[in-house]
Backbone as CSV, one residue per row, in Angstrom:
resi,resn,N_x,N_y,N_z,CA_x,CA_y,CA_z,C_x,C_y,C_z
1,UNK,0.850,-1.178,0.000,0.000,0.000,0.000,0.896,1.243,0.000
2,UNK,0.720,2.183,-0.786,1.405,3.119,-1.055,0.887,4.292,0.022
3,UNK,1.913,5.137,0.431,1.579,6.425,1.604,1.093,7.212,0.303
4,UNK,0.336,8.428,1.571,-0.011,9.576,0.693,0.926,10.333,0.207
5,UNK,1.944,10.650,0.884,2.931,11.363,0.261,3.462,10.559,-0.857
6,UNK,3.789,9.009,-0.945,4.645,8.719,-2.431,3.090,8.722,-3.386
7,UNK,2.095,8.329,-3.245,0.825,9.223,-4.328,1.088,10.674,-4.714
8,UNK,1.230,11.100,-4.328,1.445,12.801,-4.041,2.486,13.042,-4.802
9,UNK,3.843,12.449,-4.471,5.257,12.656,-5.274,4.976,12.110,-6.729
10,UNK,4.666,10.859,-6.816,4.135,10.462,-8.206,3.472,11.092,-9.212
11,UNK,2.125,11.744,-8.707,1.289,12.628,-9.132,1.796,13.855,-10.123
12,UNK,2.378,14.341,-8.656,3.130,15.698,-9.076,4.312,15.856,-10.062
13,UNK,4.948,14.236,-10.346,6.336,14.076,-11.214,5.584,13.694,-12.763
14,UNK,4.632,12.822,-12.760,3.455,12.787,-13.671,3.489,14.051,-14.517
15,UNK,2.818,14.708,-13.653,2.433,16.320,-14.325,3.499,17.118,-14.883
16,UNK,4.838,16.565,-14.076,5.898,17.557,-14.402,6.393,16.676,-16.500
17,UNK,6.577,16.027,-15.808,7.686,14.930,-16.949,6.661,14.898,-17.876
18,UNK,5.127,14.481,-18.301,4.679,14.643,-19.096,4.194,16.075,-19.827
19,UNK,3.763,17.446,-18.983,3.676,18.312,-19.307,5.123,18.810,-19.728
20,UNK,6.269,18.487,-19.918,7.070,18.815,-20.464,6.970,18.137,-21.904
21,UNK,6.665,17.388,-22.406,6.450,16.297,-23.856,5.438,17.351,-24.405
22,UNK,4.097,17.663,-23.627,3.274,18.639,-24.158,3.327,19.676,-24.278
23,UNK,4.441,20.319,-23.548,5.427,21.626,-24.130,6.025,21.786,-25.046
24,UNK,6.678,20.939,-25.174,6.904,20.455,-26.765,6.456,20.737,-27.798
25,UNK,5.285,19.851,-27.847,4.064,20.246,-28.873,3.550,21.202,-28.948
26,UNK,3.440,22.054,-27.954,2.430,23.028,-27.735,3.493,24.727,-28.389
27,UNK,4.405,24.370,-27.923,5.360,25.473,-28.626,5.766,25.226,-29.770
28,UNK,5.705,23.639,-30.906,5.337,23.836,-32.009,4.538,23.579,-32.694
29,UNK,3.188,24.404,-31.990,2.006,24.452,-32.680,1.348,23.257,-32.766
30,UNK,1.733,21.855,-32.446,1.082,21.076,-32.521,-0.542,20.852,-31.515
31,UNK,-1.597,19.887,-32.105,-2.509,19.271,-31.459,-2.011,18.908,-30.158
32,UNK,-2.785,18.611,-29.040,-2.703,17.829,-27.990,-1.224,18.305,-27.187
33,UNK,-1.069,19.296,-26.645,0.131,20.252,-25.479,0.071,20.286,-24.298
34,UNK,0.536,21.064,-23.842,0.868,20.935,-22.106,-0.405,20.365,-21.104
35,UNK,-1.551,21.313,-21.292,-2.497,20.604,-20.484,-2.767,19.396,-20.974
36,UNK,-2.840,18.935,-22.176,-3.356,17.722,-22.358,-2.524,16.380,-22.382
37,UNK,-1.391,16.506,-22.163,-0.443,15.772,-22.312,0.175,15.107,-20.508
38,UNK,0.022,16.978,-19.966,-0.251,16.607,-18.207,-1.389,15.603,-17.584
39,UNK,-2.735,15.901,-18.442,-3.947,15.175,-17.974,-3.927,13.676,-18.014
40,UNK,-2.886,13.514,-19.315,-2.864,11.478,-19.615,-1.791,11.109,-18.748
41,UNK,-0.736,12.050,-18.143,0.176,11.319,-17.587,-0.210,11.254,-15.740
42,UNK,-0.857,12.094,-15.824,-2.072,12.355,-14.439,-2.508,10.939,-13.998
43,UNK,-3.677,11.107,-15.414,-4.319,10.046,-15.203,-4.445,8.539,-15.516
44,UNK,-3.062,8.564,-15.992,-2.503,6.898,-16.279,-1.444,6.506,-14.677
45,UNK,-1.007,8.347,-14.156,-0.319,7.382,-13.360,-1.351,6.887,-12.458
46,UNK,-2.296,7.915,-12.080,-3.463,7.661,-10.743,-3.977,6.104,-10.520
47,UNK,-4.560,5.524,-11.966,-4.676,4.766,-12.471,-3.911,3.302,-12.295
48,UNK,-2.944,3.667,-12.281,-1.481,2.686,-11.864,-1.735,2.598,-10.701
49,UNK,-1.105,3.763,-9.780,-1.485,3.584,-8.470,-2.245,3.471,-7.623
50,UNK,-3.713,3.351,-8.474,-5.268,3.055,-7.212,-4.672,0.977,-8.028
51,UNK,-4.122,0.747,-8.691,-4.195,-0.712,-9.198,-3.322,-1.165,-8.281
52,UNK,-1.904,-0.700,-7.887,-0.993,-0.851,-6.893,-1.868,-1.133,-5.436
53,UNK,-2.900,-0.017,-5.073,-3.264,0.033,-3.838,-4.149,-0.921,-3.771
54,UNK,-5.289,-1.459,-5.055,-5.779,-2.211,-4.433,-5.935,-3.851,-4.703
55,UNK,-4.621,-4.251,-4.957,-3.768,-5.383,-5.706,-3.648,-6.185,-4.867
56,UNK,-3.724,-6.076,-3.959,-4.032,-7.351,-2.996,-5.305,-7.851,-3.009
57,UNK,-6.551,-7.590,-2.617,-7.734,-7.281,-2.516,-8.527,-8.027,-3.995
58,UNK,-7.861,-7.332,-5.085,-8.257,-7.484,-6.025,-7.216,-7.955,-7.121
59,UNK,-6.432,-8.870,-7.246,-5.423,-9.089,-8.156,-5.796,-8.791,-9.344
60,UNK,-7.242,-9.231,-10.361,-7.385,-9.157,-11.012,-6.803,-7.889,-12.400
61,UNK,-7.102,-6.873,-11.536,-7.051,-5.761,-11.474,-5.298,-5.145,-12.373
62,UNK,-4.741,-6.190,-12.167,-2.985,-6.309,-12.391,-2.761,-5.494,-13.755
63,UNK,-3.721,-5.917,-14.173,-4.054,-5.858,-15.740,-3.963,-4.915,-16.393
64,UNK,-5.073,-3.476,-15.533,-5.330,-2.676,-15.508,-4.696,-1.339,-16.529
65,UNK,-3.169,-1.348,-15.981,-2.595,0.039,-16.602,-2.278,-0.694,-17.957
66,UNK,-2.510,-1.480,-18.273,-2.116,-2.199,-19.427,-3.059,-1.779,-20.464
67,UNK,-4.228,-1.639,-20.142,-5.498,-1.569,-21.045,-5.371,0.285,-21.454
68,UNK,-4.396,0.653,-20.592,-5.066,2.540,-20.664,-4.692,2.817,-22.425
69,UNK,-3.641,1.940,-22.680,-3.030,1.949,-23.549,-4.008,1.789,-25.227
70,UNK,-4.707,1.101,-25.322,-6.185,0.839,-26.116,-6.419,2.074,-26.065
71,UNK,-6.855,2.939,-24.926,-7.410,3.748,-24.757,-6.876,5.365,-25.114
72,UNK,-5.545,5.021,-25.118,-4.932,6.410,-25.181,-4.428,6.520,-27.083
73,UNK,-4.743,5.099,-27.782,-4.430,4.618,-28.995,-5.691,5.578,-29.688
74,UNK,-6.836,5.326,-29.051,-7.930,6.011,-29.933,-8.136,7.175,-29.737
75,UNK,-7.117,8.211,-28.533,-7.448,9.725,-28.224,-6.466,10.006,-29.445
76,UNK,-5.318,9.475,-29.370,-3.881,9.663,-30.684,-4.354,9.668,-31.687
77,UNK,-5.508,8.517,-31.702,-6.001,8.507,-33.453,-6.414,9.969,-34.038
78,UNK,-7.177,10.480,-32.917,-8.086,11.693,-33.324,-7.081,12.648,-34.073
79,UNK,-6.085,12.673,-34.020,-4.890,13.646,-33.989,-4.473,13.582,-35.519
80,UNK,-4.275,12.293,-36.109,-3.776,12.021,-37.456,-4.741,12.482,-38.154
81,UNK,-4.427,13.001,-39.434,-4.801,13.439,-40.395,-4.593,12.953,-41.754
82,UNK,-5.131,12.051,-42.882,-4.303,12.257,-44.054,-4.953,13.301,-44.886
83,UNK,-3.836,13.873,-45.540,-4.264,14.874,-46.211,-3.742,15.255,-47.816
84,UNK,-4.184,14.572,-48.929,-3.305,14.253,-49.826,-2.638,12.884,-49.998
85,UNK,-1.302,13.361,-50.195,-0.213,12.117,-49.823,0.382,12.191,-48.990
86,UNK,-0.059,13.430,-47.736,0.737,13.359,-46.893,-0.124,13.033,-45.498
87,UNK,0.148,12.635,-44.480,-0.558,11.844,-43.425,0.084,12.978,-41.735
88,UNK,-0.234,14.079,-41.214,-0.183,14.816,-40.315,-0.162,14.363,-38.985
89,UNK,0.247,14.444,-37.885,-0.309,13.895,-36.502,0.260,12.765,-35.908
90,UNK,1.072,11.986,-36.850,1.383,10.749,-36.167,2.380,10.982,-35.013
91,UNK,3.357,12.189,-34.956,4.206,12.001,-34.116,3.826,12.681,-32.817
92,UNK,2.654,13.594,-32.964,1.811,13.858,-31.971,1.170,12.570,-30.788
93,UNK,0.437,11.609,-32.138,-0.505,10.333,-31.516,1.119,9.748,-30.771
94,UNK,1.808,9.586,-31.201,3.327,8.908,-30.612,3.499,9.343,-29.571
95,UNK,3.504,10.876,-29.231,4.350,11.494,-28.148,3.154,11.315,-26.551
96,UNK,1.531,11.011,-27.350,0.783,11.079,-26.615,0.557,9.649,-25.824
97,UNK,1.006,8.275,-26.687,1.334,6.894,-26.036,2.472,6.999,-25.338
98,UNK,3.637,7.561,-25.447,4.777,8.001,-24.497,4.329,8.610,-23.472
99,UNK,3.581,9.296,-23.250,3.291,9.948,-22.340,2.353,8.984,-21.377
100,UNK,1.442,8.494,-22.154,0.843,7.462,-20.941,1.840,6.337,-20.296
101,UNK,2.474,6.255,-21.159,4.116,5.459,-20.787,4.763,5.518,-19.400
102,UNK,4.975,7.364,-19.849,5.740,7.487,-18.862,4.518,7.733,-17.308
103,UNK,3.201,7.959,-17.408,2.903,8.044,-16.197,2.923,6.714,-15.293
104,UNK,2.122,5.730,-16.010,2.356,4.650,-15.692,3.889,4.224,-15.089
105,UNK,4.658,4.095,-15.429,6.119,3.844,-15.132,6.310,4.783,-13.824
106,UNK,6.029,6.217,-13.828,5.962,6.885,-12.285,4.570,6.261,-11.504
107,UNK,3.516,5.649,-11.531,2.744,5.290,-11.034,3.513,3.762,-10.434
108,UNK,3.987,3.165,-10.986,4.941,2.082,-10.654,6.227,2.017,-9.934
109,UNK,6.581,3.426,-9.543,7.226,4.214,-8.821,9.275,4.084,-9.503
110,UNK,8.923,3.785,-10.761,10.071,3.734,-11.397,10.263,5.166,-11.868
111,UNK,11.183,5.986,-11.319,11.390,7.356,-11.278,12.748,7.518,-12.249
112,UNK,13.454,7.086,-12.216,14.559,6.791,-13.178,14.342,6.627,-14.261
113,UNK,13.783,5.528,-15.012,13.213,5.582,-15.897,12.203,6.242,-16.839
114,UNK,11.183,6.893,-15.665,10.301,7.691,-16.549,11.211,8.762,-17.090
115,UNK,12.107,9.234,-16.198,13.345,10.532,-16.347,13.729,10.340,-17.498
116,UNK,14.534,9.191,-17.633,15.639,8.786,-18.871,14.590,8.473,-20.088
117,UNK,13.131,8.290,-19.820,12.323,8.096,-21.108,12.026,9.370,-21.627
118,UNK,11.862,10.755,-20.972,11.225,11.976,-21.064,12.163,12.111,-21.603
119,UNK,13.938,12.605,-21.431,14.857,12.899,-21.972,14.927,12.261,-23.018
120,UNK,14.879,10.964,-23.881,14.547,10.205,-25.109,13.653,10.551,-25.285
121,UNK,12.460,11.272,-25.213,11.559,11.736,-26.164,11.879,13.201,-26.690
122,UNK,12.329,13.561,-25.429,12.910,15.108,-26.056,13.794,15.309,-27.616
123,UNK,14.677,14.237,-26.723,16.002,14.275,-28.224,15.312,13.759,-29.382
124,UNK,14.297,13.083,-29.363,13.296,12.753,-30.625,12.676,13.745,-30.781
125,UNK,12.190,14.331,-30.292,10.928,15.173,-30.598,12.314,16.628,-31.376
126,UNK,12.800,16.657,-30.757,13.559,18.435,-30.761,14.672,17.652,-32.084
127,UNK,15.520,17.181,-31.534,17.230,16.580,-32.598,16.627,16.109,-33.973
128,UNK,15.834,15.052,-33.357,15.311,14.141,-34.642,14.772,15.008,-35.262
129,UNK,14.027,16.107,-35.605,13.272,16.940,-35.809,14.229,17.191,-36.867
130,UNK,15.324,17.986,-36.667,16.866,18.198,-37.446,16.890,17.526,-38.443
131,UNK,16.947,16.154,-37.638,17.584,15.018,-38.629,16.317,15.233,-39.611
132,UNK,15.264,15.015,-39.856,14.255,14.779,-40.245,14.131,15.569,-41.715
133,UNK,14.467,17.210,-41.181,14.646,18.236,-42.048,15.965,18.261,-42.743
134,UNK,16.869,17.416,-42.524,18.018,17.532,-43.255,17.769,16.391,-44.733
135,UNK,17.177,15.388,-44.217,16.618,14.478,-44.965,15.836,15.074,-46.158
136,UNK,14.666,15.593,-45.422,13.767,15.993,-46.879,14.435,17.264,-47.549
137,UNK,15.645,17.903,-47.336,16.572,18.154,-48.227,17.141,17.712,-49.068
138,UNK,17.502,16.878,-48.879,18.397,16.094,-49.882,17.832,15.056,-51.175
């Protein structure tokens, strides 16, 4: 059973580490940014951790943060666009399954990891970005 304070620390690292992914987006203009990107990592970690708390009781339940994932597949969908020959949004719907990623993983109280995953999305989202544009140069 988890204290209120490590709920609390989780919560609050949630909001931080994913509203940074939706900063991201949100400063380049993309769909789905800071608030909304805070809200899935909110509420995937909460999610995690009412499954943690009541995992004795209810094993079944184990399952749980596993499924958010279905779920966060069809908010991403909304996001893509094709338009032409060209197809808009996917790296949005991407950054937005990372993000339930990483709450979950702080809901699981793996703090390290969600860290070192946020920083790998960054260098994707921002570097790769580079790389990306150097490409359709050439």
């Amino acid at each position: 059973m988890l204290t209120l304070n490590d709920i609390i620390l989780r919560l609050a690292l949630s909001i931080i580490l994913c509203g940074i992914l939706g900063l991201e987006r949100q400063i380049h203009k993309r769909p789905l940014g800071f608030r909304t990107n805070a809200l899935v990592g909110l509420g995937t970690t909460l999610i995690t951790v009412v499954a943690i708390n009541i995992l004795a009781d209810y094993p079944e339940l184990a399952m749980s943060p596993a499924f958010l994932f279905l779920a966060i597949g069809f908010i991403g969908s909304g996001t893509i666009i094709k338009s032409g020959e060209s197809v808009v949004g996917l790296t949005t719907a991407a950054t937005l399954w990372v993000t339930a990623a990483i709450g979950v993983t702080i809901g699981f109280g793996l703090y390290t990891e969600a860290v070192i995953t946020t920083i790998l999305a960054l260098i994707i989202l921002l570097v790769f970005k580079k790389i990306d544009e150097w490409v359709e140069k050439k």
